[in-house]
N, C-alpha and C positions, 0 to 999 in steps of 0.2 A: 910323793913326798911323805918322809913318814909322820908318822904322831908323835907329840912332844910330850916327852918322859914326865908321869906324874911324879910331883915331887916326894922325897922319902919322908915315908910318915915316922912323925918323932913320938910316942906315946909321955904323958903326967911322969913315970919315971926315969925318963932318958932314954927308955928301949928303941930302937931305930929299923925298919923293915921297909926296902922298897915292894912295893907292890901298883903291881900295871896291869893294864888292859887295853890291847889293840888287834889289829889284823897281824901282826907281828909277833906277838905273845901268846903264851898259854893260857888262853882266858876262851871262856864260852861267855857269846857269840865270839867268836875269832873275826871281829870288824874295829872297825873305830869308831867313838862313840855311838854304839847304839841308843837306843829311842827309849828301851827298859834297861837299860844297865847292865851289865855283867852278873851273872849265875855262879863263876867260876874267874878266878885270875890268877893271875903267875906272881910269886913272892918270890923275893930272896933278900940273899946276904945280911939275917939279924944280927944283930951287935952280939946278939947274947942267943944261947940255946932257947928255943922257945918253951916255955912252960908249960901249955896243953899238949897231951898227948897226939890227941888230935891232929895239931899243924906238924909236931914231927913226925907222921902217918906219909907226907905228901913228900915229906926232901929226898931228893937225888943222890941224896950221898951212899950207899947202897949198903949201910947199916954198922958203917963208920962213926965216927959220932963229931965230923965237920957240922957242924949242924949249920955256921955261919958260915958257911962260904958253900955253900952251895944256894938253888933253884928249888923250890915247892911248885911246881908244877900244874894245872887246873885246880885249884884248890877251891874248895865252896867259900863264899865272900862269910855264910856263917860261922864258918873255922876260923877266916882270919880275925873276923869280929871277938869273939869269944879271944882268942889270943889279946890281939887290942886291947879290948875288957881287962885281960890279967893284968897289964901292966898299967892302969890306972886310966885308961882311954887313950884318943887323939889330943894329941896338944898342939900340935902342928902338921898341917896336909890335912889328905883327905882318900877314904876309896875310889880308885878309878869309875867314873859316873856318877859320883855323888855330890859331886863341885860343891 
């Protein structure tokens, strides 16, 4: 059975990015909840172009400038953080293993 979709994190100014982490996803460890959390997770589809260089380093879109609709792929949890951060923090959700 698979693992139930973290829900999409809403950031302080309306910013919106799914990001997960399973045996299914691009995340290290590649399980479901691990015991340390996630190193690395799989983001996508932001509402809006992301702001740190950084996170748009990781998207799939192959130097197009989809930036929302596509997959960031392993990305380090301190990329997405720092992203997070730009837009005023979490306001709703959470990183996958951070409950």
């Amino acid at each position: 059975m698979m693992k139930e979709l973290n829900p999409t994190i809403t950031c302080q100014d309306g910013f919106t990015m799914s990001v997960q982490g399973s045996e299914y996803n691009y995340s290290t460890p590649r399980e479901d909840n691990p015991p340390n959390g996630y190193t690395h997770v799989e983001c996508g589809f932001p509402s809006s172009t992301p702001v740190t260089s950084a996170l748009l380093d990781y998207a799939e879109c192959g130097g197009n400038t989809e930036y929302t609709k596509t997959v960031y792929p392993y990305t380090p949890v301190e990329v997405v953080q720092a992203e997070l951060d730009a837009h005023g923090g979490i306001a709703t959700g959470c990183l996958p293993g951070r409950g």
